[in-house]
C-alpha positions in Angstrom: 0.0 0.0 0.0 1.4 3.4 -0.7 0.6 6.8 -1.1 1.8 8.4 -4.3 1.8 12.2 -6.2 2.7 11.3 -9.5 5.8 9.4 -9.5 7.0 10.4 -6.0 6.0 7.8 -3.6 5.3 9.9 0.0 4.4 6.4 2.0 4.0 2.6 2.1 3.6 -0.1 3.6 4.3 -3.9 2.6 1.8 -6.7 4.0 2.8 -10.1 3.0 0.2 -13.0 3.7 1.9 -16.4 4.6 1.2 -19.9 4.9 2.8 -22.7 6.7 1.5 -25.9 8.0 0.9 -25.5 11.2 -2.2 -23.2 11.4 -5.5 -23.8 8.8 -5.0 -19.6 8.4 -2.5 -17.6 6.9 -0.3 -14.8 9.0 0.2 -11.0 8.2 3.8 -9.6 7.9 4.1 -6.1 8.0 7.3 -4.5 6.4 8.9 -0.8 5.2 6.7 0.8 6.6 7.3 4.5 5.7 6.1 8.0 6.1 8.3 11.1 4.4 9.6 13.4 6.6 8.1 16.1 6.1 4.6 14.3 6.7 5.2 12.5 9.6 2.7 13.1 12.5 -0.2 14.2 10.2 -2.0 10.5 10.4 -0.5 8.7 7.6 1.2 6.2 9.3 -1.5 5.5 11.0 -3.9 5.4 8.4 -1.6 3.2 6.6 -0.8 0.6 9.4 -4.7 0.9 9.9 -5.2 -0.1 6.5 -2.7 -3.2 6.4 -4.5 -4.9 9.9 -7.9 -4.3 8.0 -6.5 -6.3 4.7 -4.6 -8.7 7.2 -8.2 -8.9 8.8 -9.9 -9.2 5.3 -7.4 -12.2 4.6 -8.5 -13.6 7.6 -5.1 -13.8 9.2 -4.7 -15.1 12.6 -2.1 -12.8 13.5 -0.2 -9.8 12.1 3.5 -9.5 12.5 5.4 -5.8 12.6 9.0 -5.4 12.4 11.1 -2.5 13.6 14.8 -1.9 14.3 15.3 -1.7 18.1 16.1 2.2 18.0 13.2 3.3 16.2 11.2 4.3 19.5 8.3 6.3 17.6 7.2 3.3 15.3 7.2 1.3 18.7 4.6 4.1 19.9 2.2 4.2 16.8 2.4 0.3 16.7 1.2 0.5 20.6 -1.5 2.9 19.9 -3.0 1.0 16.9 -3.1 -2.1 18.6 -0.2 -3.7 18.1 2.0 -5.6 21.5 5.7 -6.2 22.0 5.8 -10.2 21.5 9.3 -10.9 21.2 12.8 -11.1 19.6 14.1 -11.0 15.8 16.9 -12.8 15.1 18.7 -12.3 11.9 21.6 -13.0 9.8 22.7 -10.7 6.9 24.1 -11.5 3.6 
């Protein structure tokens, strides 16, 4: 999902939907989220995170998944207020 003038892309938002064995429904993984600069704290984070749990919803996902570097404190806020709790760790390697 993503915001757009033209060309210039102001915000997204990635949802992937994914399947594994385990459960009978899928699960929501929300990525890059981003807001420009210069519009950050006029709602459009929120109203894009809001859309993505609706569509995650819609899919009829039995969880949604956000993921956040550790120092990005104000994405851990707006995730809070919209819903979302602190669950856990990521662990990754880089290639």
């Amino acid at each position: 999902m993503e915001i757009k003038q033209g060309k210039k892309r102001f915000a997204r938002a990635f949802l992937y939907i994914i399947k594994n064995d385990l459960h009978k429904r899928p699960y929501g993984l929300m990525e890059d989220v981003f807001v420009s600069e210069k519009l950050r704290g006029q709602g459009i984070g929120s109203a894009l995170i809001s859309r993505v749990i609706k569509e995650a919803k819609r899919q009829k996902c039995y969880k949604l998944i956000a993921t956040s570097r550790l120092a990005n404190v104000k994405a851990h806020k707006l995730y809070k207020r919209l819903g979302l709790q602190k669950h856990g760790l990521e662990f990754r390697i880089n290639f």
